[in-house]
C-alpha positions as CSV (number, residue, x, y, z in Angstrom):
1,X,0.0,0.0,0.0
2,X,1.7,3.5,-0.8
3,X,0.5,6.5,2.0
4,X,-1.2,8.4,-0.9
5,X,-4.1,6.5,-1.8
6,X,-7.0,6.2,0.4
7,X,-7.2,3.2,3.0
8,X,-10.4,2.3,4.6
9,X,-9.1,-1.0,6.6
10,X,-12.7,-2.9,7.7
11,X,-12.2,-5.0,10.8
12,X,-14.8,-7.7,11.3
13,X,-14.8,-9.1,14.3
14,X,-13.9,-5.7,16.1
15,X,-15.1,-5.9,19.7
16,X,-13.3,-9.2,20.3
17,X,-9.8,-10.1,21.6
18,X,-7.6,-9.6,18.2
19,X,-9.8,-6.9,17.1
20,X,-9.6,-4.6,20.2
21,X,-6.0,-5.5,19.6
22,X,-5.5,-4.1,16.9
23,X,-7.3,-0.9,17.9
24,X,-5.1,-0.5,20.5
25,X,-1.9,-0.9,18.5
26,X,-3.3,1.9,15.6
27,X,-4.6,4.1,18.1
28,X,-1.3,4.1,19.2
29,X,0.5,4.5,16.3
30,X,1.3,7.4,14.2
31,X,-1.8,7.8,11.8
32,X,-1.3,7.6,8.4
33,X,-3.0,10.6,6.3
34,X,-6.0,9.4,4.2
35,X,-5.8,6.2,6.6
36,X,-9.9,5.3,8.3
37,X,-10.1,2.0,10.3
38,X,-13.7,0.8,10.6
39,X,-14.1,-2.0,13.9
40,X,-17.2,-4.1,13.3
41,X,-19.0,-5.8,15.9
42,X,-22.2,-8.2,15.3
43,X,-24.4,-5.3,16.0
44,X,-22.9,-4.0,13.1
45,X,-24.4,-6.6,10.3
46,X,-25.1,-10.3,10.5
47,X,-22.3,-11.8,8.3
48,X,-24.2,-14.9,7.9
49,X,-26.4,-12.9,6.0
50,X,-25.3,-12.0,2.4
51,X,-27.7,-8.7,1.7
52,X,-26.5,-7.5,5.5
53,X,-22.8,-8.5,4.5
54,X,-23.4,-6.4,0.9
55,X,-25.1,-3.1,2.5
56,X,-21.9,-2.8,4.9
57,X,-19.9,-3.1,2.6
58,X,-21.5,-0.5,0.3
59,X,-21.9,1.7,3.5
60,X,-18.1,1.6,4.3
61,X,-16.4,1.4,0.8
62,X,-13.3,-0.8,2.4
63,X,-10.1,-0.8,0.4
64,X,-8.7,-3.4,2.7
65,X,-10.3,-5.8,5.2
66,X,-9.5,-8.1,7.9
67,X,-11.6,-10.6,8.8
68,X,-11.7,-11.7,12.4
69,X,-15.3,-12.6,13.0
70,X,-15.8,-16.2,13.5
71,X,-18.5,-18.3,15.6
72,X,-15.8,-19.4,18.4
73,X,-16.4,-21.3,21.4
74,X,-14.6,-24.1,23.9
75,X,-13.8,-27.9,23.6
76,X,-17.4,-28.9,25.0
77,X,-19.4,-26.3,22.6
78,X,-17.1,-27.7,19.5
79,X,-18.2,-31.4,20.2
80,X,-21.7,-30.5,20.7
81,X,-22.3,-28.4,17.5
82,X,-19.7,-29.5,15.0
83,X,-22.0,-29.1,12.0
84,X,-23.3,-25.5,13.5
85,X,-19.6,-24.8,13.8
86,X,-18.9,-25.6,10.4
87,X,-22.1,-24.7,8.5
88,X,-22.1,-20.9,10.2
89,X,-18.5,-20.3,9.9
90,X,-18.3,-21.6,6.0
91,X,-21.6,-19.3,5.1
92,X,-19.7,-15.9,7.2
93,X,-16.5,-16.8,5.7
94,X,-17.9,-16.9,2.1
95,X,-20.1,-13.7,2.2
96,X,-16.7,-11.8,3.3
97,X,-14.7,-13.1,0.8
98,X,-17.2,-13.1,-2.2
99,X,-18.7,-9.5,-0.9
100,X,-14.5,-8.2,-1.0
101,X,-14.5,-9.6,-4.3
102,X,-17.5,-8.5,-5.7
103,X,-16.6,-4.5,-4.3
104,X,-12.6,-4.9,-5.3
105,X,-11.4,-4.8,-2.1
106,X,-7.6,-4.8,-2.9
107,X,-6.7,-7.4,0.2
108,X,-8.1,-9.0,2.5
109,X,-6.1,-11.1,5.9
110,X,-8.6,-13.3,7.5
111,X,-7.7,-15.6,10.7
112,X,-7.1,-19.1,10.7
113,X,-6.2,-21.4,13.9
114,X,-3.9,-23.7,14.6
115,X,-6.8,-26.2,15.1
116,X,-7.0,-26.5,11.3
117,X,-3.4,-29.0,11.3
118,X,-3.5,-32.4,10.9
119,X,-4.4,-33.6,14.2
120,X,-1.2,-36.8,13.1
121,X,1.3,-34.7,12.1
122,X,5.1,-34.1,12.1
123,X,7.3,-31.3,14.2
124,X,7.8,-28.4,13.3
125,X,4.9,-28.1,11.8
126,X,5.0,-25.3,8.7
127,X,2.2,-23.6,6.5
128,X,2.6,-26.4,3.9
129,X,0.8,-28.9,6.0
130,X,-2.9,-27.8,6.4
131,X,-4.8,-30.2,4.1
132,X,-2.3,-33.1,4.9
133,X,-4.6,-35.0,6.5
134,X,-7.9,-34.5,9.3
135,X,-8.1,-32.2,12.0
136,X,-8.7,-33.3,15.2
137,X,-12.2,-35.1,16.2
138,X,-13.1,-32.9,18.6
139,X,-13.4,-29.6,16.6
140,X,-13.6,-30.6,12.9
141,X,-16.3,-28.8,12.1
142,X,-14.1,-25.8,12.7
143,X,-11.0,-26.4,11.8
144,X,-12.5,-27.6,8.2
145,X,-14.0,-24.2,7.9
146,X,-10.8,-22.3,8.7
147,X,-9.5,-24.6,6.2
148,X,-11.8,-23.4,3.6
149,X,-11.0,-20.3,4.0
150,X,-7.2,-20.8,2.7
151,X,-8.9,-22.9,-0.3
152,X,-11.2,-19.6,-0.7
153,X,-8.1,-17.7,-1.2
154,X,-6.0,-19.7,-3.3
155,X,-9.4,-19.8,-5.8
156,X,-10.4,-16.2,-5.8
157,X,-6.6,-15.6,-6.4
158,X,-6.2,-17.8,-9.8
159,X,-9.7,-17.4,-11.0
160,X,-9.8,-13.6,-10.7
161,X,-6.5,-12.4,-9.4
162,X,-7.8,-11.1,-5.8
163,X,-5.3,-10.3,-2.7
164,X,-6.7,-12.5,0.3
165,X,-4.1,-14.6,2.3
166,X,-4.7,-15.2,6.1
167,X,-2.7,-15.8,9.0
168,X,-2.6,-18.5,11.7
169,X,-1.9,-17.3,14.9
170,X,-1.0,-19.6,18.0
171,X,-3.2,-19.4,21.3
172,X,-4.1,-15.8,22.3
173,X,-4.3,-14.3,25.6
174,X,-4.8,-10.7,26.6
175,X,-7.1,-7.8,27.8
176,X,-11.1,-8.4,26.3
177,X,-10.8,-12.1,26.3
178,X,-13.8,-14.4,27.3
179,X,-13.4,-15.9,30.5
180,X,-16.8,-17.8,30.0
181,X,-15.8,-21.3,31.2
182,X,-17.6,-23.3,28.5
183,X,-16.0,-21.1,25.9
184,X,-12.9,-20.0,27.2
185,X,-9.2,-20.8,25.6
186,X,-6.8,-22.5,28.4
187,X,-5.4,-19.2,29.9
188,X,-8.8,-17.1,30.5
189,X,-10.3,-20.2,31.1
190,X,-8.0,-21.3,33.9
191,X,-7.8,-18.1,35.2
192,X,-11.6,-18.3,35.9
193,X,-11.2,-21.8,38.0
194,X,-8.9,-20.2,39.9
195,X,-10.7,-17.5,40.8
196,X,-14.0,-19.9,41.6
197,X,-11.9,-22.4,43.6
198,X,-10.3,-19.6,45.5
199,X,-13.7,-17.8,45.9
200,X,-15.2,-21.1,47.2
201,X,-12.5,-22.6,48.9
202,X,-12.3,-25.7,47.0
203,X,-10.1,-28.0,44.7
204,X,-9.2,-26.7,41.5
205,X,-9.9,-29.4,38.5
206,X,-8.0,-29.0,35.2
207,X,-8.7,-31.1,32.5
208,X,-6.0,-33.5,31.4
209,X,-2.6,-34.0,32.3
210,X,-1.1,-30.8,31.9
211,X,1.8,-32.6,29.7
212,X,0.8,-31.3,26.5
213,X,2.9,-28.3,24.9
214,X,1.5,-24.8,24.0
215,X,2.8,-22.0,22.0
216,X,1.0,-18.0,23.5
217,X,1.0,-14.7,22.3
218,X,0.0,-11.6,23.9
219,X,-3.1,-9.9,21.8
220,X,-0.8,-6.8,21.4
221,X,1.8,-8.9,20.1
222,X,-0.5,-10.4,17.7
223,X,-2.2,-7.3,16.7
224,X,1.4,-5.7,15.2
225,X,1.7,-8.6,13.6
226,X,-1.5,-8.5,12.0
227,X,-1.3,-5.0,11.2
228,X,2.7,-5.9,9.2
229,X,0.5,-8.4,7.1
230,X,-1.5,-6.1,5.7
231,X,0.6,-3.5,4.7
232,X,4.0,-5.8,3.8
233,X,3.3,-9.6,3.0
234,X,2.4,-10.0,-0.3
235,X,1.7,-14.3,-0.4
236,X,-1.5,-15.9,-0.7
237,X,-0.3,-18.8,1.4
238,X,-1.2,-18.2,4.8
239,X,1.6,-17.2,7.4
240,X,1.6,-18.5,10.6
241,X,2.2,-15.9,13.8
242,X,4.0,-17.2,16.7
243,X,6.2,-17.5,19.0
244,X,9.8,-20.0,18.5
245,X,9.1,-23.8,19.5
246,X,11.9,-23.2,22.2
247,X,9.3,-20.8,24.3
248,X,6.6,-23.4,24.1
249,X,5.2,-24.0,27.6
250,X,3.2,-27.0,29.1
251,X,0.0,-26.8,30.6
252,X,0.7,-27.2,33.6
253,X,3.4,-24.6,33.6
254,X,0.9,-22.0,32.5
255,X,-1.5,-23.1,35.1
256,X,1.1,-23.2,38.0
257,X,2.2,-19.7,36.4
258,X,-1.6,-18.5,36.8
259,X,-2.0,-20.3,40.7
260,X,1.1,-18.0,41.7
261,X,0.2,-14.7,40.3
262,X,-3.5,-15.4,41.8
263,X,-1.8,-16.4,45.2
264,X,-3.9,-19.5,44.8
265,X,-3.4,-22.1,47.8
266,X,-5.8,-25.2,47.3
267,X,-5.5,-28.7,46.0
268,X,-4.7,-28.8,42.2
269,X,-6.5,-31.9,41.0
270,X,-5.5,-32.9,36.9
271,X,-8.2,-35.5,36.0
272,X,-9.3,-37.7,33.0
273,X,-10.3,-35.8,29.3
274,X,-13.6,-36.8,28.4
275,X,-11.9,-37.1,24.8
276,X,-8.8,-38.5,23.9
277,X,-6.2,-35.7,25.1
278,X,-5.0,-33.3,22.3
279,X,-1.1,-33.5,22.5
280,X,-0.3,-30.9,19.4
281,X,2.5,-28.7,19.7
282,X,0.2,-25.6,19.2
């Protein structure tokens, strides 16, 4: 992008994690002249819905979007609703994509998850392997529809020669996450439990062994990351964001790391996954 032609940069997904991120790091930043970011929330427009999707879109005029919004939820929500997960997520994902196309937006970064790998795989893992084999049971619905999205790309590239790529970042964590214990990621999610144990004086119960390995980057982190995408990486091929495999942590490091800074005191009890545990190195 040169600094003389105007930017509108659309941000779907806006009031979540990433996107108040990334408001954070260009409210903080040095503005660019002719530069308007535009944070969407769901209040916004229903993505699911194409007219919705196509009268925002004529409303704002984006030159450049990224695309954040995404039905998320926990490990228990996943398993329960895989075909809402992937049927609601593949219908957002498409009006985005096909509504950028249709009103030349000139590039679009949407948001994968490190879900989408193979859940039999071998380390390090790289960009190259998405579609080399299944995602894990437990959240295909998902993780195929993140998938699509890099399929999306790769198609509206060769067929009519549009900028979308996307990026696949490792597991978030920062200010505006969702604590809600059904939906939560590991680190809002155990620092909820801690708080409840320590509020009600009882045992604290994490899931699993706490062996697996995790890779985690701070939302602010992520957010300059995202914002270097847009304006420097020129691949359709998505990029992963993360941190080196030699500061990967294991769960029970980030949960002792979480009992300490909440001055927790109580049993610890690590029990039983009702699903074969999920030992992937991201």
């Amino acid at each position: 992008m040169t600094s003389s032609e105007k930017k509108v940069i659309l941000v779907t997904g806006g009031s979540g994690l990433v996107g108040q991120a990334i408001k954070t790091v260009v409210n903080d930043k040095e503005k660019e002249p002719n530069e308007q970011w535009i944070f969407l929330s769901s209040k916004d427009a229903d993505l699911l819905d194409r007219q919705q999707t196509e009268e925002l879109f004529e409303r704002t005029k984006p030159t450049h979007v990224i695309h954040l919004a995404a039905m998320v939820g926990g490990l228990f929500r996943n398993l329960k609703y895989n075909l809402d997960f992937f049927r609601k997520n593949t219908l957002m994902n498409d009006n985005v994509l096909h509504t950028s196309y249709k009103y030349n937006v000139k590039k679009v970064v949407s948001c994968l998850s490190t879900c989408i790998f193979p859940n039999k795989t071998t380390y390090p893992i790289d960009e190259s392997m998405i579609h080399n084999g299944p995602p894990h049971d437990s959240n295909f619905g998902y993780s195929y529809a993140k998938r699509m999205i890099d399929v999306q790309n790769r198609a509206y590239h060769q067929q009519y020669g549009c900028h979308f790529t996307s990026i696949i970042p490792t597991n978030v964590y920062g200010p505006h996450d969702n604590y809600h214990l059904e939906d939560a990621h590991v680190v809002p999610g155990l620092i909820h439990k801690v708080y409840l144990a320590q509020k009600n004086n009882t045992p604290l119960t994490i899931f699993g062994t706490g062996a697996p390995l995790r890779q985690f980057i701070y939302s602010l982190d992520l957010a300059q990351l995202i914002v270097w995408v847009l304006l420097h990486y020129e691949e359709i091929d998505p990029i992963i964001l993360s941190v080196g495999e030699k500061d990967e942590v294991s769960i029970k490091d980030v949960a002792n790391m979480v009992i300490k800074s909440m001055n927790f005191t109580g049993e610890v009890i690590y029990v039983r996954w009702p699903i074969q545990e999920n030992s992937q190195h991201h």
